[in-house]
PyMOL Python script that loads the backbone (N, CA, C, O; Angstrom):
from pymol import cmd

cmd.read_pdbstr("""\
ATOM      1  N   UNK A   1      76.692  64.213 101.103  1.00  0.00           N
ATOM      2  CA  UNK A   1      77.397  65.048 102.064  1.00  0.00           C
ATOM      3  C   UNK A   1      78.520  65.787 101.344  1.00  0.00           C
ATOM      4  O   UNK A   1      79.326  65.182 100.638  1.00  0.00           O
ATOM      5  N   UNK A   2      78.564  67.251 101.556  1.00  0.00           N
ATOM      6  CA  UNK A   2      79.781  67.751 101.164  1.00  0.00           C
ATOM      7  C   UNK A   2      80.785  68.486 101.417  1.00  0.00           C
ATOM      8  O   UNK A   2      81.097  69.617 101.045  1.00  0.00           O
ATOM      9  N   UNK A   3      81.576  67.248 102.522  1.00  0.00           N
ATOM     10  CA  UNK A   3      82.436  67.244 103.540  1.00  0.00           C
ATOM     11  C   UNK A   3      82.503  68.948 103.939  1.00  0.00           C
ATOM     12  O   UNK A   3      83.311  69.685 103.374  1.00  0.00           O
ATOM     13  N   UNK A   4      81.718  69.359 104.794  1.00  0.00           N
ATOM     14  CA  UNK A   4      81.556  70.397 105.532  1.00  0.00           C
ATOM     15  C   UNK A   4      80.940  69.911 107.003  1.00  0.00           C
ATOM     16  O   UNK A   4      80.244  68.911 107.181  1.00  0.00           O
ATOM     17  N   UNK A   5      81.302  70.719 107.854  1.00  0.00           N
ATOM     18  CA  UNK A   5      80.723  70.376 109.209  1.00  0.00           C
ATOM     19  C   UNK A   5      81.148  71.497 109.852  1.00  0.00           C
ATOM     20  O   UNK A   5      82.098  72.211 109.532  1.00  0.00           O
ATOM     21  N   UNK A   6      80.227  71.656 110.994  1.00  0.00           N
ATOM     22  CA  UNK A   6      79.703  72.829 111.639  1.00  0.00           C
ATOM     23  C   UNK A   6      81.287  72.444 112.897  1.00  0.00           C
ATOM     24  O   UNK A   6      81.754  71.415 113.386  1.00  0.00           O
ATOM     25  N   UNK A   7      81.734  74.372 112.990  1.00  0.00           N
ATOM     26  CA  UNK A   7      82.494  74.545 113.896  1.00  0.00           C
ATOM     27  C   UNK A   7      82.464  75.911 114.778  1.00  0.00           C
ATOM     28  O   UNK A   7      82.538  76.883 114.025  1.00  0.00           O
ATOM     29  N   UNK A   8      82.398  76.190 115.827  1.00  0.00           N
ATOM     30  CA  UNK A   8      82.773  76.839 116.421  1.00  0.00           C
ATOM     31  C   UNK A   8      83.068  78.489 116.414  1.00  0.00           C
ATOM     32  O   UNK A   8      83.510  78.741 117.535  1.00  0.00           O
ATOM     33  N   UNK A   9      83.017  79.549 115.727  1.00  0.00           N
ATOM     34  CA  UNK A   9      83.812  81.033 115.363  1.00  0.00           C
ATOM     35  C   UNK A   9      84.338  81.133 116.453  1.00  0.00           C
ATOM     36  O   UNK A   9      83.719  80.932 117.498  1.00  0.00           O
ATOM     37  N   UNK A  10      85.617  81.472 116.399  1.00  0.00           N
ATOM     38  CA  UNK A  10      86.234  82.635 117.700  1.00  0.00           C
ATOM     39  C   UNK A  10      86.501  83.728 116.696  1.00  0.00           C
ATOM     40  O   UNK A  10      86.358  83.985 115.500  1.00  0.00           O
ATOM     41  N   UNK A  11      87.113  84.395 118.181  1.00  0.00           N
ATOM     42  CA  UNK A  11      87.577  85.941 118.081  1.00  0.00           C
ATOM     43  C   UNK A  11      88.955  86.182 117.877  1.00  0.00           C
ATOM     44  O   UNK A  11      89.321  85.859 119.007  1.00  0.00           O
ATOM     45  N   UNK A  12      89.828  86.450 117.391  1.00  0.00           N
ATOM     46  CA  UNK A  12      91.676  86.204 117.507  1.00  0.00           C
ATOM     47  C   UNK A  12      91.823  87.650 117.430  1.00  0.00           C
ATOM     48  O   UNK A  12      91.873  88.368 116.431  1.00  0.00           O
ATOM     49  N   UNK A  13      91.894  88.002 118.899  1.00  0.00           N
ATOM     50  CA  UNK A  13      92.551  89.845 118.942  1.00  0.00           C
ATOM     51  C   UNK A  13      93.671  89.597 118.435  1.00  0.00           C
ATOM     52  O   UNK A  13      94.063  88.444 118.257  1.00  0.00           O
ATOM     53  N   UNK A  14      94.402  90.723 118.105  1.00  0.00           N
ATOM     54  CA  UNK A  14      95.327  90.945 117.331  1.00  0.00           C
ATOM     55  C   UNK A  14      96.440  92.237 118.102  1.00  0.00           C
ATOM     56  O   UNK A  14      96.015  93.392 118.065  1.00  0.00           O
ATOM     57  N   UNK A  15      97.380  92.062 118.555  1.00  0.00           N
ATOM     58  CA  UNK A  15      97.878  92.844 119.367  1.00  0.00           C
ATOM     59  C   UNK A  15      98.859  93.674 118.384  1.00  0.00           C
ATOM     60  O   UNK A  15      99.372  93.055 117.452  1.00  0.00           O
ATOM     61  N   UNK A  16      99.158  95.118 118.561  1.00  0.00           N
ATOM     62  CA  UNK A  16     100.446  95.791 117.916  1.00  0.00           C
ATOM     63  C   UNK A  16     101.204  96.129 119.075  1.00  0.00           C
ATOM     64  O   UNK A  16     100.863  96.260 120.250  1.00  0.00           O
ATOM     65  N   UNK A  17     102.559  96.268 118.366  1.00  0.00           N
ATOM     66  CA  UNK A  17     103.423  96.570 119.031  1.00  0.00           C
ATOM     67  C   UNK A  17     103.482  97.789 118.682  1.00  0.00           C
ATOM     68  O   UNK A  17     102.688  98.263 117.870  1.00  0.00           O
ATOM     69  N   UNK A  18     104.786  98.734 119.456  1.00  0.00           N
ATOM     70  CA  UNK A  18     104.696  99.878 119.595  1.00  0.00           C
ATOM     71  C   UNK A  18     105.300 100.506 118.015  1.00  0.00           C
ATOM     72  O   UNK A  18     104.857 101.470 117.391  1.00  0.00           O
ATOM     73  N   UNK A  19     106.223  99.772 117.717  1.00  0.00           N
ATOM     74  CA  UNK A  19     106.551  99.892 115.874  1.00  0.00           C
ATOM     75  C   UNK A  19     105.373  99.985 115.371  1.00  0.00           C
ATOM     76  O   UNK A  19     104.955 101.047 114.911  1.00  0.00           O
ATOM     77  N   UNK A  20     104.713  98.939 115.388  1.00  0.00           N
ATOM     78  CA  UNK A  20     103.504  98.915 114.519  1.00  0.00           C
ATOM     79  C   UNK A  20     102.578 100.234 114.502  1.00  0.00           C
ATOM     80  O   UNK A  20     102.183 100.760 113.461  1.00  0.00           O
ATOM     81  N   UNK A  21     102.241 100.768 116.017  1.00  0.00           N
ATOM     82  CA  UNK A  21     101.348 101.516 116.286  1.00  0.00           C
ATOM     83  C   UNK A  21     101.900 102.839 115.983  1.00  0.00           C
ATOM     84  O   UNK A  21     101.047 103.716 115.848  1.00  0.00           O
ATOM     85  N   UNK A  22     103.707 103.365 115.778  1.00  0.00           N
ATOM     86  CA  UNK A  22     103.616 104.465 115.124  1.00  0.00           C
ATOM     87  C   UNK A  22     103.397 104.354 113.676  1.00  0.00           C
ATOM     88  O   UNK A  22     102.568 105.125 113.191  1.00  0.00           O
ATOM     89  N   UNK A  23     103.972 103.563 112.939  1.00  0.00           N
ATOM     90  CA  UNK A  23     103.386 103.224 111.504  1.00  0.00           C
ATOM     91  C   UNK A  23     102.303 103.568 111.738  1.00  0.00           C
ATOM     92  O   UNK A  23     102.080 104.772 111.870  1.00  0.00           O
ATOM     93  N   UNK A  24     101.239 102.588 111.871  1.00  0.00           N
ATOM     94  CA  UNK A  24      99.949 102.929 111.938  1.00  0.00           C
ATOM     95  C   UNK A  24      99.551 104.628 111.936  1.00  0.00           C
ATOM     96  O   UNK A  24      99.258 105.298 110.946  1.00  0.00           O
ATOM     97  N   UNK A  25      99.607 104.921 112.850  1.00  0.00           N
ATOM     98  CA  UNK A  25      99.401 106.766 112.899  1.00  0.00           C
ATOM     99  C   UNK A  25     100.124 107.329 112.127  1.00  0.00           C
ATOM    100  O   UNK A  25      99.459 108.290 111.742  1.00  0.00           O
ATOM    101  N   UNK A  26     101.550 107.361 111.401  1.00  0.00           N
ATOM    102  CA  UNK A  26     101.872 107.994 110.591  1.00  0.00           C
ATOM    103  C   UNK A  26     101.329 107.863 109.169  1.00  0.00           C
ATOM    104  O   UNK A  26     101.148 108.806 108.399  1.00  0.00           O
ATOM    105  N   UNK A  27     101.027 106.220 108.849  1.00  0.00           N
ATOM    106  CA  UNK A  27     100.206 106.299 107.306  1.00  0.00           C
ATOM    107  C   UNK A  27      98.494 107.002 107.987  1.00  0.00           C
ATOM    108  O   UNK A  27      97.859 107.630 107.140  1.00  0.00           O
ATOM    109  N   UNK A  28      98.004 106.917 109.039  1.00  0.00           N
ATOM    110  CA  UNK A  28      96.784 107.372 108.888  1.00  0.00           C
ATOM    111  C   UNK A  28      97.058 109.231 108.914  1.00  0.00           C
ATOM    112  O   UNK A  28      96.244 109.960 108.347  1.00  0.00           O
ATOM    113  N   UNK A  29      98.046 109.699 109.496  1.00  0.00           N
ATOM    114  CA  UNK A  29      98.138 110.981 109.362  1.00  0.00           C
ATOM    115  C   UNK A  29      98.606 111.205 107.467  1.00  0.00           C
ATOM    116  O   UNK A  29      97.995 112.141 106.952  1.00  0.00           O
ATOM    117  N   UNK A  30      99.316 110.650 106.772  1.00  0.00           N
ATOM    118  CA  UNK A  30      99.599 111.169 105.504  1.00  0.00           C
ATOM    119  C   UNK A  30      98.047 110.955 105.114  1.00  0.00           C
ATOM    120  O   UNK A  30      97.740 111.810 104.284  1.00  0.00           O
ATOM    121  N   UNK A  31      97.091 110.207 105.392  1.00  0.00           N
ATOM    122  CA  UNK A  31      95.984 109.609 104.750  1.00  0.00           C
ATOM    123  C   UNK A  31      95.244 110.698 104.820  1.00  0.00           C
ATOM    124  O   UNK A  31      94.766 111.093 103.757  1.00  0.00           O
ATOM    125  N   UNK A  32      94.926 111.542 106.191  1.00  0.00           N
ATOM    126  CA  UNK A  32      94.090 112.787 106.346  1.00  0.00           C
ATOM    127  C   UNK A  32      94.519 113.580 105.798  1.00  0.00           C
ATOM    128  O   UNK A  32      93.948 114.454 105.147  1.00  0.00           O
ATOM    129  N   UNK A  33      95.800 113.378 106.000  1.00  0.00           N
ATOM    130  CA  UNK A  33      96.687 115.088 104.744  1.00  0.00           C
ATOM    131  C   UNK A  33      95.898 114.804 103.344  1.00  0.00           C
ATOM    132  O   UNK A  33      94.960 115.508 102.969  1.00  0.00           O
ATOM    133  N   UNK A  34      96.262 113.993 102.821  1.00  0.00           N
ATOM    134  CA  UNK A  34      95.629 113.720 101.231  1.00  0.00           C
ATOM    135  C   UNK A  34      94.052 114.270 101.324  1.00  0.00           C
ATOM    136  O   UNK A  34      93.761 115.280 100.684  1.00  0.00           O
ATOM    137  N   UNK A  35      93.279 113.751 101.937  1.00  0.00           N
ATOM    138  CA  UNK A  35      92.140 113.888 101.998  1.00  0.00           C
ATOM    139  C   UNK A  35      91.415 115.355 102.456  1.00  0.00           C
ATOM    140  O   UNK A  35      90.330 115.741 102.020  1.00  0.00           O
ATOM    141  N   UNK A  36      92.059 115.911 103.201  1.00  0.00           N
ATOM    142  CA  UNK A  36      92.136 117.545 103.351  1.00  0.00           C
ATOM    143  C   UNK A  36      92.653 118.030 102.139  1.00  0.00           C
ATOM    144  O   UNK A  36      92.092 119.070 101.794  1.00  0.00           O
ATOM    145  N   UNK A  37      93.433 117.679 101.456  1.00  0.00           N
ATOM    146  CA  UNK A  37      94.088 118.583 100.780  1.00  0.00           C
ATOM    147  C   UNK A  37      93.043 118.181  99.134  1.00  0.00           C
ATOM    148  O   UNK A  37      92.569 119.007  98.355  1.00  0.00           O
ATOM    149  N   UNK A  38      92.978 116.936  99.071  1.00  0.00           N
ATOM    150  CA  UNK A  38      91.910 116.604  97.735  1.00  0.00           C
ATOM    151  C   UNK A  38      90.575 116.197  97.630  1.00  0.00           C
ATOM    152  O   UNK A  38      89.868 116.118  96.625  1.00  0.00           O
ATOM    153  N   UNK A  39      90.294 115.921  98.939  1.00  0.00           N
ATOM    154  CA  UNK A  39      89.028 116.028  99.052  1.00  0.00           C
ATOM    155  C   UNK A  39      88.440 114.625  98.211  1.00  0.00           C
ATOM    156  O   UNK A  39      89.059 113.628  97.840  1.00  0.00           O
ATOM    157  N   UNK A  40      86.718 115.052  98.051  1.00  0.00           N
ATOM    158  CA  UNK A  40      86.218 113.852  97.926  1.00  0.00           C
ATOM    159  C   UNK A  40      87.021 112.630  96.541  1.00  0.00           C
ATOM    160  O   UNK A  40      86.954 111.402  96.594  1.00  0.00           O
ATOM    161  N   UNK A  41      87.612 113.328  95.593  1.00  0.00           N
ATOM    162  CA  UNK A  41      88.195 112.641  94.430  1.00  0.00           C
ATOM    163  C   UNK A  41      89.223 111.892  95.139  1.00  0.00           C
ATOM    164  O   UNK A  41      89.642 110.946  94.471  1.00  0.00           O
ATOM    165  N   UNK A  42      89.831 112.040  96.442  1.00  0.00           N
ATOM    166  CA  UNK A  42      90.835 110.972  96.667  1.00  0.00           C
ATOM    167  C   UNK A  42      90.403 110.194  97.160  1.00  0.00           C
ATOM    168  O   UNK A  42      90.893 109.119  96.814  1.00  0.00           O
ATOM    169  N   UNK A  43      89.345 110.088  98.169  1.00  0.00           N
ATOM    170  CA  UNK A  43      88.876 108.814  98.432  1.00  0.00           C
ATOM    171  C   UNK A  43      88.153 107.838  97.083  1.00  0.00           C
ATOM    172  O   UNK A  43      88.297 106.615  97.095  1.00  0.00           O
ATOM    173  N   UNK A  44      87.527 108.402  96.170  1.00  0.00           N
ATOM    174  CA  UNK A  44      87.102 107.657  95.154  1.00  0.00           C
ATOM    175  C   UNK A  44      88.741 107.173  94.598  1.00  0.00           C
ATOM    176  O   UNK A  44      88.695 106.563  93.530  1.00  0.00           O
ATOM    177  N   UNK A  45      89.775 107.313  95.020  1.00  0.00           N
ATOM    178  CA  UNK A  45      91.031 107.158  94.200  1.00  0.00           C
ATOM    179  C   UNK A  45      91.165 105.610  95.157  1.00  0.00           C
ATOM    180  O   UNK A  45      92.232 105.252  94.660  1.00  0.00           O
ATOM    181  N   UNK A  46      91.013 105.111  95.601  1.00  0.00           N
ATOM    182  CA  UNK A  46      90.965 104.365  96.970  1.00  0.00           C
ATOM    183  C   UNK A  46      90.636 102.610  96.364  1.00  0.00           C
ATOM    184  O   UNK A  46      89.510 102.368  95.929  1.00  0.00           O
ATOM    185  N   UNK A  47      91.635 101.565  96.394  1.00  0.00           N
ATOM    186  CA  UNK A  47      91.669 100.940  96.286  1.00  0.00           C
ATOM    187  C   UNK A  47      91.282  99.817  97.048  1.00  0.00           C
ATOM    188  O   UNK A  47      92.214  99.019  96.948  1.00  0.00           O
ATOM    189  N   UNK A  48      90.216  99.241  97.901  1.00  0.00           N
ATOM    190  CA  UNK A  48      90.795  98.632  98.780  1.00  0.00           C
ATOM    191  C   UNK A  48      91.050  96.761  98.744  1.00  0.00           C
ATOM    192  O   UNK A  48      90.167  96.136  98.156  1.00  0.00           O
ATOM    193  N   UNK A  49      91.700  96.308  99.084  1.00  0.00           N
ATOM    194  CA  UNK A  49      92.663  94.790  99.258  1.00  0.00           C
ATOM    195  C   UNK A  49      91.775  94.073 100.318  1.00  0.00           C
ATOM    196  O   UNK A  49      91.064  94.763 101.048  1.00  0.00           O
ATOM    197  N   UNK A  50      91.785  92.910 100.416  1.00  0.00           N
ATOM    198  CA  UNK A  50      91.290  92.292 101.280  1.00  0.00           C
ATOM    199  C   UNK A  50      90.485  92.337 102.248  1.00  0.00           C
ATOM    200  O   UNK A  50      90.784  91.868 103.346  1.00  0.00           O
ATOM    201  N   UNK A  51      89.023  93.063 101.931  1.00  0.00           N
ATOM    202  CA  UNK A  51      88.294  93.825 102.826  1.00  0.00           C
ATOM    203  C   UNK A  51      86.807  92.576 102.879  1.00  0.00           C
ATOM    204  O   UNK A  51      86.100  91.867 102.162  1.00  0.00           O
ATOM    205  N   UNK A  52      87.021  92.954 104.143  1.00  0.00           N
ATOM    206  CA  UNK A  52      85.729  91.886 105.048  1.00  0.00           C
ATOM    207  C   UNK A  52      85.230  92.719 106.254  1.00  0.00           C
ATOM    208  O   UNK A  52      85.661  93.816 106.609  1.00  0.00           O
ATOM    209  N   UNK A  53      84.154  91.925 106.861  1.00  0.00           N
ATOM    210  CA  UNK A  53      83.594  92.834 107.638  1.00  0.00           C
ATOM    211  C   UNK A  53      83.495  91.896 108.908  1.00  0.00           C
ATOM    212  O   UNK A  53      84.227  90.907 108.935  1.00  0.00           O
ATOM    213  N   UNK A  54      82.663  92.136 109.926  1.00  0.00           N
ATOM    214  CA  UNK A  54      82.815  91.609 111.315  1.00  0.00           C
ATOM    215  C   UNK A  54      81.364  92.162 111.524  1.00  0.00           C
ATOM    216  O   UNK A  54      80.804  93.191 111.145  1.00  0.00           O
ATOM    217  N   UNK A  55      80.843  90.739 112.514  1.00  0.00           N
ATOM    218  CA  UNK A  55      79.375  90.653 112.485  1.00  0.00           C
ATOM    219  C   UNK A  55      79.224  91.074 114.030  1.00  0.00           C
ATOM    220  O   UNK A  55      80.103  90.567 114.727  1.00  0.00           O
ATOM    221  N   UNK A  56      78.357  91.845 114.689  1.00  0.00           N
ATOM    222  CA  UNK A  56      78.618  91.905 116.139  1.00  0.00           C
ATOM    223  C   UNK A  56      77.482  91.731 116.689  1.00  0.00           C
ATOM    224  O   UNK A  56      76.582  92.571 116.687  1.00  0.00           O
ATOM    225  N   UNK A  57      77.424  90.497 117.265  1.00  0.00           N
ATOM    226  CA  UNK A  57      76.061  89.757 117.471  1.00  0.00           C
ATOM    227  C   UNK A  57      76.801  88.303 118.177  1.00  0.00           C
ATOM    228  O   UNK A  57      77.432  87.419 117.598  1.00  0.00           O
ATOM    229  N   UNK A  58      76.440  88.447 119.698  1.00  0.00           N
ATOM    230  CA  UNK A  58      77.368  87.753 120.817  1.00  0.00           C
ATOM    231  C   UNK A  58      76.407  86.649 120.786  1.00  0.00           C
ATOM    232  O   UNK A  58      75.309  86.976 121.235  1.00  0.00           O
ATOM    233  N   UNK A  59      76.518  85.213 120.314  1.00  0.00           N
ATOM    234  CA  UNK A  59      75.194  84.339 120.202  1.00  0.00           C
ATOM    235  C   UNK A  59      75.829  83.648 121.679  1.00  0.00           C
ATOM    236  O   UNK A  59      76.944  83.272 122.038  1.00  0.00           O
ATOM    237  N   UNK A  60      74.104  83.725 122.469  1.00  0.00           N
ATOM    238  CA  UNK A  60      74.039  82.721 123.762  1.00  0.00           C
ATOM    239  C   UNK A  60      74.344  81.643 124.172  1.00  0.00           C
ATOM    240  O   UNK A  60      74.459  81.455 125.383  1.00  0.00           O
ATOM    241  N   UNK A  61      74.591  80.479 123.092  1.00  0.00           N
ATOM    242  CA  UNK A  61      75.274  79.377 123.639  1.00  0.00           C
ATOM    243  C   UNK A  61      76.415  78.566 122.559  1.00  0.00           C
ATOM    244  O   UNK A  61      76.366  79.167 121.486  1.00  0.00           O
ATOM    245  N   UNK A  62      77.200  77.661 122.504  1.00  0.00           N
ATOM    246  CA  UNK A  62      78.451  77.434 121.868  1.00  0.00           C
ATOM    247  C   UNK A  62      77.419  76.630 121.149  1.00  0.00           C
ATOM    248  O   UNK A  62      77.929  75.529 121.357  1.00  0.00           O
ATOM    249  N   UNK A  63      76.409  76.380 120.498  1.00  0.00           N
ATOM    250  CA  UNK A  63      75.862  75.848 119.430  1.00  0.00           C
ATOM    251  C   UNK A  63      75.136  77.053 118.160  1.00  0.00           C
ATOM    252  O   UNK A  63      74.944  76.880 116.956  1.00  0.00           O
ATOM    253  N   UNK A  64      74.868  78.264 119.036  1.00  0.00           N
ATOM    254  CA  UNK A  64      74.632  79.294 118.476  1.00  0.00           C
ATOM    255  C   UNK A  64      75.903  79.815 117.729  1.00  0.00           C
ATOM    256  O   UNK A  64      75.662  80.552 116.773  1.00  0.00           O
ATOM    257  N   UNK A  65      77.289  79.540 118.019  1.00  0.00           N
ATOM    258  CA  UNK A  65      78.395  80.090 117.569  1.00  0.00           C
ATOM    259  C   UNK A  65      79.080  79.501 116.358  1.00  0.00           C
ATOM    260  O   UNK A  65      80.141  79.821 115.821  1.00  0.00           O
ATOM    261  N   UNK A  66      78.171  78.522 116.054  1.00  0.00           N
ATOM    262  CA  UNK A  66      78.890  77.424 114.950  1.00  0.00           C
ATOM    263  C   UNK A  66      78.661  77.863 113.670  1.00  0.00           C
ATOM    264  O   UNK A  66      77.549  78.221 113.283  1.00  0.00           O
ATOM    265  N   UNK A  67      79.641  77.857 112.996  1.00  0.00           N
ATOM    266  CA  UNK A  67      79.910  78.012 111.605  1.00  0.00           C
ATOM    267  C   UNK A  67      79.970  76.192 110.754  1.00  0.00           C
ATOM    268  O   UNK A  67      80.226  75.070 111.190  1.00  0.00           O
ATOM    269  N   UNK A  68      79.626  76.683 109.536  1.00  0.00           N
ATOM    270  CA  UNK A  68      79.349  75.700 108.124  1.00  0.00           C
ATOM    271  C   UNK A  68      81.059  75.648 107.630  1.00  0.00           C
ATOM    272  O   UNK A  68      81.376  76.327 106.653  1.00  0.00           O
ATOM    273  N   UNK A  69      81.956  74.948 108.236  1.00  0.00           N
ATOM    274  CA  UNK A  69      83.420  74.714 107.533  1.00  0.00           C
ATOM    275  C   UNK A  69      83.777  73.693 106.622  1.00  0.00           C
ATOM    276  O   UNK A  69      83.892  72.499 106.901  1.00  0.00           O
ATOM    277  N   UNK A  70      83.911  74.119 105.736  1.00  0.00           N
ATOM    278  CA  UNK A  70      85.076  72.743 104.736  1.00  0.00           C
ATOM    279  C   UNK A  70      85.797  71.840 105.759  1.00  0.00           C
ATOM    280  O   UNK A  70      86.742  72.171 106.475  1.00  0.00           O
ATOM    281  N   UNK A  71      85.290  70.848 105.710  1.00  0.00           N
ATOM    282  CA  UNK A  71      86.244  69.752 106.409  1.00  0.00           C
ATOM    283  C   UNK A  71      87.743  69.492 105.879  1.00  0.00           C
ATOM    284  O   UNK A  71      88.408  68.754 106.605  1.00  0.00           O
ATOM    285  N   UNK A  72      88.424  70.026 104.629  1.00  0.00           N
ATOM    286  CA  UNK A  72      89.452  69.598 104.051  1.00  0.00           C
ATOM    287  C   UNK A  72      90.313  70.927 105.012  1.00  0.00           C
ATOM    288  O   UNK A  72      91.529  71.084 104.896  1.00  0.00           O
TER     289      UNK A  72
END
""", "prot")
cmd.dss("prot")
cmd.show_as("cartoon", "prot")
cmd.util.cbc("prot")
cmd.orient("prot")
């Protein structure tokens, strides 16, 4: 056995506040400026950090929803 056992996935929305949400629109507006203005070479300039994805596929019962977790 190697201390793993099946758990559960949820969902954890994530709420912004209204700070957050002008940030938000102001780096995505400098982001379109760049990208209008340089075109395809700035997105190849594009670093990205901690990137994962999200599976969207609603499984029918709470045994269908279980994930393989490290028990530690």
């Amino acid at each position: 056995h190697l201390s793993y056992k099946k758990v559960r996935a949820r969902w954890v929305p994530k709420m912004l506040c209204d700070d957050h949400k002008a940030r938000r629109l102001a780096s995505d507006l400098t982001f379109l400026t760049c990208c209008s203005a340089e075109g395809e070479g700035f997105l190849k300039s594009i670093a990205i950090e901690n990137e994962f994805w999200i599976q969207s596929v609603t499984p029918g019962t709470n045994e269908q929803s279980k994930q393989w977790m490290n028990a530690n």
